[in-house]
C-alpha positions as CSV (number, residue, x, y, z in Angstrom):
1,X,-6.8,-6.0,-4.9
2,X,-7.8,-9.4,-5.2
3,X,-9.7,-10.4,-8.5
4,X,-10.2,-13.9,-8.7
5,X,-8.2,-16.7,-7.0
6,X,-8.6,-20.8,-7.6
7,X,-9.7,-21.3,-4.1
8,X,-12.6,-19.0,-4.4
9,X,-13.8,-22.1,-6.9
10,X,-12.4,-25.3,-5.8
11,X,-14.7,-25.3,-2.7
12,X,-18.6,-26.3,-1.6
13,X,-20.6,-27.2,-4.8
14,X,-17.4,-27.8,-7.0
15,X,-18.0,-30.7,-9.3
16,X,-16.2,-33.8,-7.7
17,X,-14.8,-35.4,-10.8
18,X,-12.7,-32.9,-11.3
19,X,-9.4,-31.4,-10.0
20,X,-9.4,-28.5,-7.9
21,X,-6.7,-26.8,-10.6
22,X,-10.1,-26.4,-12.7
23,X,-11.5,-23.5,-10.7
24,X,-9.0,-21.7,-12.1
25,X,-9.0,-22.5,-16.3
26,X,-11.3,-19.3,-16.7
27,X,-9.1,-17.2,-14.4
28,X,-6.2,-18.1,-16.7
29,X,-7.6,-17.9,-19.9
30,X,-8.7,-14.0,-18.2
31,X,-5.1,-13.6,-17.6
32,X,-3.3,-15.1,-20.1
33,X,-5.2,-12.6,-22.7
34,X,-4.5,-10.1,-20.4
35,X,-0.4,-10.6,-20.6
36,X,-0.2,-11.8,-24.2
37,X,-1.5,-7.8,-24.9
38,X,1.5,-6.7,-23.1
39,X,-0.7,-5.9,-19.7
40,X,1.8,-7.7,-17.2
41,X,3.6,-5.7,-14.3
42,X,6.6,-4.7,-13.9
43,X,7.4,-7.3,-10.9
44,X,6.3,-9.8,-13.9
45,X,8.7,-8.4,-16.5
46,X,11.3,-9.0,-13.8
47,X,10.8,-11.8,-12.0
48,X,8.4,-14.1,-14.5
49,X,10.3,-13.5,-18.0
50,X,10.8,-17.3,-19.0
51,X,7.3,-17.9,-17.9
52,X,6.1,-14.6,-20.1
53,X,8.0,-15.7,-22.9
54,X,6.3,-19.6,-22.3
55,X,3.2,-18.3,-22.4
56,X,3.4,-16.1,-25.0
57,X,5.2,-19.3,-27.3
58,X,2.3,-21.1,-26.1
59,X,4.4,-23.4,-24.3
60,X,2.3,-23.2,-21.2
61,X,-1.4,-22.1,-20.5
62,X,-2.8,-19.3,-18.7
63,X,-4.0,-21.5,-15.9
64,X,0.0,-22.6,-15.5
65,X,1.0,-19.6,-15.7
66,X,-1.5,-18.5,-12.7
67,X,-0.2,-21.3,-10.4
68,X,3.6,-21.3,-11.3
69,X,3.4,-17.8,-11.3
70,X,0.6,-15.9,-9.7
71,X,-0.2,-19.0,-6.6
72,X,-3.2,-19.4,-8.4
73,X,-4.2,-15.8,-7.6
74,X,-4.9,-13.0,-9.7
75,X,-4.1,-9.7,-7.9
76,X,-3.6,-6.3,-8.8
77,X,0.2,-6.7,-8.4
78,X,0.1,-9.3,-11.4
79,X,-1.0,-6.2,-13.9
80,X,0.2,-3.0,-15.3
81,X,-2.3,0.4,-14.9
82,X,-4.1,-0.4,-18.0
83,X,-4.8,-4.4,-17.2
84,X,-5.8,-3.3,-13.6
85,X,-7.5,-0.4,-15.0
86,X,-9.8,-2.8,-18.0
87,X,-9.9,-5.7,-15.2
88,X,-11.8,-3.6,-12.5
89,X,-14.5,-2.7,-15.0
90,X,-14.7,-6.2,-16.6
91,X,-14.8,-8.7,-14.1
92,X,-16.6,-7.5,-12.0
93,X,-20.1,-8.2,-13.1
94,X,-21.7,-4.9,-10.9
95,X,-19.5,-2.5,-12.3
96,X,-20.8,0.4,-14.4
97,X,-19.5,-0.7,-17.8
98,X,-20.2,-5.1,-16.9
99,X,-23.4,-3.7,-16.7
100,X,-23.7,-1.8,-19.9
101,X,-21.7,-4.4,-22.2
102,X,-21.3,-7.7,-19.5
103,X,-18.6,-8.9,-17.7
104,X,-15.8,-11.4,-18.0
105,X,-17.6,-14.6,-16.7
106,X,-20.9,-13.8,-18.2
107,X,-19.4,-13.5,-21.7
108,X,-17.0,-16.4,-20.5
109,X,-20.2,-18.4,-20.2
110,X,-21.9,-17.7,-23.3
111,X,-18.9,-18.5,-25.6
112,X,-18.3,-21.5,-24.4
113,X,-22.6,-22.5,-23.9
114,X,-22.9,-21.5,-27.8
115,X,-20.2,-23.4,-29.1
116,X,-21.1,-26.8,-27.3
117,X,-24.8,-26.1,-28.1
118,X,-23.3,-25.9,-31.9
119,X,-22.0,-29.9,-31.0
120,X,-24.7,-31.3,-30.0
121,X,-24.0,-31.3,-26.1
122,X,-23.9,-29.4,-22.8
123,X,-21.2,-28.4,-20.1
124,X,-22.0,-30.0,-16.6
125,X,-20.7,-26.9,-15.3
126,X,-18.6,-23.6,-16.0
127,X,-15.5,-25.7,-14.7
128,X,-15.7,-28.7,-17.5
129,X,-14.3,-26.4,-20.2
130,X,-11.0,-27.8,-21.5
131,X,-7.6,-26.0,-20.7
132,X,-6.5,-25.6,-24.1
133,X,-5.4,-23.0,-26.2
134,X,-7.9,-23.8,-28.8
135,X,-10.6,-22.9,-26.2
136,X,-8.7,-20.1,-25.9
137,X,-8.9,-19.1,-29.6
138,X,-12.5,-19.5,-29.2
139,X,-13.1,-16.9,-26.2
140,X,-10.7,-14.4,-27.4
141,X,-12.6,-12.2,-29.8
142,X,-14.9,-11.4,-27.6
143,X,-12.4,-10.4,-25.1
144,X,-10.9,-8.6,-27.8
145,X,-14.5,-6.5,-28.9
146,X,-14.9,-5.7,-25.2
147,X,-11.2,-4.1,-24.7
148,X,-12.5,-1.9,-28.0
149,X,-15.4,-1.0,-26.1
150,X,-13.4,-0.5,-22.6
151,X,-11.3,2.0,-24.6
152,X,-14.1,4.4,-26.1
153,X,-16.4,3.8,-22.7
154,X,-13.4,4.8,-20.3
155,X,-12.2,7.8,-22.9
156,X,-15.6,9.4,-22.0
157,X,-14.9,12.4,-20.0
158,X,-17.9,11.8,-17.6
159,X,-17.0,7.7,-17.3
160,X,-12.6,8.9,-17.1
161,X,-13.4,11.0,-14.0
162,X,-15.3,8.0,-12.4
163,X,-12.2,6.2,-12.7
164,X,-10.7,4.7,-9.3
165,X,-6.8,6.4,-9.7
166,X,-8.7,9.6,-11.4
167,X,-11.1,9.9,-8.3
168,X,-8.2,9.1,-6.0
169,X,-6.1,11.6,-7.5
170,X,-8.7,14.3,-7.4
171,X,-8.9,14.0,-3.7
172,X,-5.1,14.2,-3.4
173,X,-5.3,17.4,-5.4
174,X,-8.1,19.2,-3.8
175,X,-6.5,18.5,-0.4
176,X,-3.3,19.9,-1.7
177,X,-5.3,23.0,-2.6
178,X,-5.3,23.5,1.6
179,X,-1.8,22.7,1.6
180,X,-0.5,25.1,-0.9
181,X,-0.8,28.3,0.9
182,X,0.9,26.8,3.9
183,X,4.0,25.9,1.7
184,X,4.0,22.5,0.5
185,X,4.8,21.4,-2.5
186,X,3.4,18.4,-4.8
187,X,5.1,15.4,-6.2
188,X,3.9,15.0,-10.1
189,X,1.0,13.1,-9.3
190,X,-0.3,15.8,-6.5
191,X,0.2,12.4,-4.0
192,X,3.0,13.4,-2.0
193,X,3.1,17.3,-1.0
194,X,6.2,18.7,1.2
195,X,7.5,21.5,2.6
196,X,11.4,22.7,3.9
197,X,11.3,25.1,6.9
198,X,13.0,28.2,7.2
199,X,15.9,26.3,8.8
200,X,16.4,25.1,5.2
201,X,17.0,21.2,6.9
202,X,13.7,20.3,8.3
203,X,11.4,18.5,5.8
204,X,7.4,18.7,6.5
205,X,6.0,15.8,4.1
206,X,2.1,14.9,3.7
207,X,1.6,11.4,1.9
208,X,-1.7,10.4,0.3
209,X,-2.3,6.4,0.1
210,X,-4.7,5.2,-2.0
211,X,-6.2,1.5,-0.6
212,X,-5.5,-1.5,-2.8
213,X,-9.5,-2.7,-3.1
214,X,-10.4,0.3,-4.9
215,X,-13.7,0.6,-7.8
216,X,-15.5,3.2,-9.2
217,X,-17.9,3.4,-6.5
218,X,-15.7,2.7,-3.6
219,X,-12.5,4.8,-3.3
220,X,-10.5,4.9,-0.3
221,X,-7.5,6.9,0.9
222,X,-5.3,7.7,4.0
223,X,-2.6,10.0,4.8
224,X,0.3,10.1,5.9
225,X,3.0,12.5,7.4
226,X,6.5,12.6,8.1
227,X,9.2,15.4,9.6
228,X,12.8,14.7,8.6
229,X,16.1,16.1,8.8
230,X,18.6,16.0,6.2
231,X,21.3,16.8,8.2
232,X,20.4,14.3,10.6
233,X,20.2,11.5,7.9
234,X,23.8,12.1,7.5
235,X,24.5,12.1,11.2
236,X,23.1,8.6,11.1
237,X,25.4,7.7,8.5
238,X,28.1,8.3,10.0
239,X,27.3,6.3,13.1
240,X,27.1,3.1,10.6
241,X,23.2,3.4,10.3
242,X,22.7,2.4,14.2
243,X,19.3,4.2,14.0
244,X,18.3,4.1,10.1
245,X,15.1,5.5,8.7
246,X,16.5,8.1,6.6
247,X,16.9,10.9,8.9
248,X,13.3,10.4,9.9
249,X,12.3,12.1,13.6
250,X,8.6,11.8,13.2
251,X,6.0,9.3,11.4
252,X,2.3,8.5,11.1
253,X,-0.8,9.7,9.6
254,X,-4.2,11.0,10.7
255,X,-5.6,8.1,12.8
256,X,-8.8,7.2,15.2
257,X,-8.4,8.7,18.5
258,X,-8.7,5.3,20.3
259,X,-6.4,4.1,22.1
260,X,-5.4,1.3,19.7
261,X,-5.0,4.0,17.5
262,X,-6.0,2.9,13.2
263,X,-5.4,4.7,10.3
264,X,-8.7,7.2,9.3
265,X,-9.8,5.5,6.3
266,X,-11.5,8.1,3.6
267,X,-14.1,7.4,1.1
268,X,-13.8,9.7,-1.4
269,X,-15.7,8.1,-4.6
270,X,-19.2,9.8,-5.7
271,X,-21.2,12.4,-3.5
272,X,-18.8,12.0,-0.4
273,X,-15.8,12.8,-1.5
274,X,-16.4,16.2,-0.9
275,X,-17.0,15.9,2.5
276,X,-14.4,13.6,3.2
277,X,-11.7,16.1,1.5
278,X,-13.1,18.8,3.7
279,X,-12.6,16.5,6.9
280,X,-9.1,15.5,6.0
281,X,-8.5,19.4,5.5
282,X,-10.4,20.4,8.4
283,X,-7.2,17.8,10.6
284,X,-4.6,18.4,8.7
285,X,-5.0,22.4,10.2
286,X,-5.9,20.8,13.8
287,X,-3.2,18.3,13.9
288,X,-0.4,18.2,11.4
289,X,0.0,22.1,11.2
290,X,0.4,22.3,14.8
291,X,3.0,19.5,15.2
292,X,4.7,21.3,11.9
293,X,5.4,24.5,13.5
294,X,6.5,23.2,16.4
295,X,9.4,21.4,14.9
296,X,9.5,24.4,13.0
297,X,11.1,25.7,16.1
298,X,14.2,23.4,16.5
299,X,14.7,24.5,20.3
300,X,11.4,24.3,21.3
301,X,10.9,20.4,19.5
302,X,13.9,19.4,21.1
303,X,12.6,20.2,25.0
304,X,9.1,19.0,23.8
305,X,10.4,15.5,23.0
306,X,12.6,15.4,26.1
307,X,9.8,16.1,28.4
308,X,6.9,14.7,26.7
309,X,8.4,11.9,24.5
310,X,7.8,11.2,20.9
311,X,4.0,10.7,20.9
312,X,1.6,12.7,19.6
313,X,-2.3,11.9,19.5
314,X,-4.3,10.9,17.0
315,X,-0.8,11.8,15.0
316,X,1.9,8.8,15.8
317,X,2.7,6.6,18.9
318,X,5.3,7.0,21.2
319,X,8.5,5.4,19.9
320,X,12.1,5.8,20.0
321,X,13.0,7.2,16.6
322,X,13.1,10.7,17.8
323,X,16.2,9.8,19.7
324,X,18.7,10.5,17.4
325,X,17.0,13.7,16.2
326,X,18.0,14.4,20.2
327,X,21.1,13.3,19.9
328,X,22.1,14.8,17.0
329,X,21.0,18.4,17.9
330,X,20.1,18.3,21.4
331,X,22.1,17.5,24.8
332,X,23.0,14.6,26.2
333,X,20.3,15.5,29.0
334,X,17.7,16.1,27.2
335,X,18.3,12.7,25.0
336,X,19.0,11.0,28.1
337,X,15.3,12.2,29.9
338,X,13.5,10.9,26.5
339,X,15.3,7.8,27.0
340,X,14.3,7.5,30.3
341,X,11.0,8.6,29.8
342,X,10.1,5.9,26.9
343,X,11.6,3.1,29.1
344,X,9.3,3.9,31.7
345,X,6.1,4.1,29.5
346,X,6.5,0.9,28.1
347,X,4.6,-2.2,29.0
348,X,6.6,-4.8,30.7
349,X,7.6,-7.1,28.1
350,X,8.7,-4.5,25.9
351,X,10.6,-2.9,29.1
352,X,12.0,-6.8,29.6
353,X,13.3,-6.7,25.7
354,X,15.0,-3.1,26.6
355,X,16.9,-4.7,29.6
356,X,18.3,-7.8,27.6
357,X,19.7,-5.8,24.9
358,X,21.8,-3.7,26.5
359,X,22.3,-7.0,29.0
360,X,23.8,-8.4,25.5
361,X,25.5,-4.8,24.8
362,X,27.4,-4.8,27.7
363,X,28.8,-8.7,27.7
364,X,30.5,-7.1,24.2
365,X,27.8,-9.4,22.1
366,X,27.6,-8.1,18.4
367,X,24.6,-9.0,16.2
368,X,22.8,-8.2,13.3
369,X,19.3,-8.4,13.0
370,X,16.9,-6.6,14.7
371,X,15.0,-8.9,17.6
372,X,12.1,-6.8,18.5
373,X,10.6,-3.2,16.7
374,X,13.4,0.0,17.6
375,X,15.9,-2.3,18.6
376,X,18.4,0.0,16.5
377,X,17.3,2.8,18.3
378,X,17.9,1.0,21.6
379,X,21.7,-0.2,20.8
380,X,22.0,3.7,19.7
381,X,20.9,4.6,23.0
382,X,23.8,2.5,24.4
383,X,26.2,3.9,22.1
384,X,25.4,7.2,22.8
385,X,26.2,6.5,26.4
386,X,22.5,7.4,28.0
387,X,21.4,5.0,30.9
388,X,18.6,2.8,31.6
389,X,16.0,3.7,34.3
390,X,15.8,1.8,37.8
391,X,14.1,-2.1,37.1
392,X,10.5,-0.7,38.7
């Protein structure tokens, strides 16, 4: 999620005797607060440490920090779950607690209007305010009181379960209730839920995936699934990781019908969450359940994907992943008619890229990247001996 960035500033009515690197000294101040009470991520902790430790020394300011560090963006990814946690209610000036207390720019404003009204003189605009760390000193205590405040306002029951990750996380459980009885079992958090069939080698897996613009009124999620095979995850091992994907056969999630198929998209803060949880329910038992108990049935997934390839609607498109699963367990017939049958179905450029690998496969070229999606699945399919179909 995107909080505040200096481009967002720097733009249209900006003053024009400043630099642009202005539009960003309240962003930083925001931030360098933020990371001086230990809020930073842990892709901070790793990669930023000298800057961390700068800033902390008072060696550099927050607005340094945001361009050497952040590219002058402040993003979810630059906080830990508390920071991102305070941040959403703070800065954003609609949310439920900016408007009971204020938010970040409004109290910015005020600070920094009352002390120059104490000199004897006026800020042209928000932007004039000095980069310094004795401004700084002046704005923290009220960033300070309003952290107190976030703390005893989000430890309210009714305000905790308004949160973004707690509504989230509701969703993912009362969906698991639906999954439970079938099986499936959660991860800690209740977002990943999975199931082994009775061959004691397939793995069923339903993912929930929160979106990353999230708020307390506006809380989205998708889901995800996956069917894997451990056994054939070490078949792929063995033949050097030609195919990869960790012994993956199928992926996707529940998606539009369309043709260019999207990911459903759930809303699931306030009064329709419940019946987005009873939608997702409702195709989880008319599409994943189905395509679950069919590879349930080893035999009877096998011929499915030979004759009708490795798309399923509304599910997953048609790729070549499932080849190895055919490979692995099937015959060299039936791998060799999914081949065939996914050459054929794809459109001519992709067909075209097919053709000049195993063009390259055959003149004994060796390389290591991929050039195009599945290509590992392709050079698998010459390994494996299976044929391409007639040029049409």
């Amino acid at each position: 999620m995107g909080y505040d960035r200096i481009d967002w500033h720097s733009g249209g009515k900006f003053p024009d005797d400043l630099p642009e690197e202005n539009g960003g000294i309240h962003i930083g101040m925001f931030l360098a607060w933020l990371l001086n009470q230990g809020m930073a991520s842990d892709f901070h902790r790793t990669d930023s440490p000298r800057e961390l430790r700068r800033l902390a020394n008072r060696e550099m300011t927050g607005l340094e920090f945001l361009i050497d560090a952040c590219d002058g963006k402040l993003w979810e990814d630059d906080l830990n779950d508390q920071g991102n946690a305070f941040t959403v209610d703070y800065y954003d000036a609609k949310s439920t607690f900016a408007r009971q207390h204020g938010s970040f720019l409004q109290d910015y404003c005020d600070v920094f209007n009352r002390h120059a009204a104490a000199q004897g003189f006026e800020y042209p605009s928000v932007y004039h305010v000095q980069n310094t760390w004795e401004k700084f000193d002046q704005l923290k205590p009220i960033l300070d009181q309003r952290f107190s405040q976030w703390q005893a306002w989000s430890a309210d029951p009714v305000n905790r379960q308004c949160d973004p990750k707690a509504q989230f996380l509701h969703a993912c459980q009362e969906v698991g209730k639906f999954l439970a009885p079938h099986g499936f079992k959660p991860n800690k958090a209740g977002t990943v839920w999975k199931k082994v069939a009775a061959d004691k080698d397939t793995v069923f897996e339903v993912s929930f995936e929160s979106e990353r613009y999230n708020s307390r009124g506006d809380v989205r999620m998708t889901v995800g699934l996956s069917i894997a095979s451990k056994a054939l995850k070490k078949w792929l091992a063995q033949w050097g990781g030609a195919a990869g994907y960790e012994g993956c056969i199928v992926f996707g999630g529940l998606l539009r019908p369309e043709k260019a198929a999207s990911a459903i998209v759930w809303q699931v803060a306030g009064l329709t969450a419940r019946s987005s949880i009873e939608e997702m329910c409702q195709l989880l038992a008319e599409r994943c359940l189905p395509l679950f108990s069919l590879f349930a049935d080893r035999p009877q997934a096998l011929e499915h994907l030979a004759s009708h390839g490795g798309g399923f609607p509304a599910l997953c498109d048609s790729t070549p992943v499932p080849l190895s699963f055919l490979l692995c367990f099937g015959t060299q017939e039936q791998a060799q008619r999914f081949f065939t049958g996914y050459v054929a179905s794809r459109p001519s450029p992709w067909r075209r890229n097919i053709f000049q690998t195993y063009t390259r496969l055959q003149a004994g070229e060796v390389w290591e990247s991929s050039a195009y999606s599945n290509e590992r699945d392709i050079r698998l399919a010459f390994q494996s001996g299976l044929t391409l179909p007639p040029k049409s």
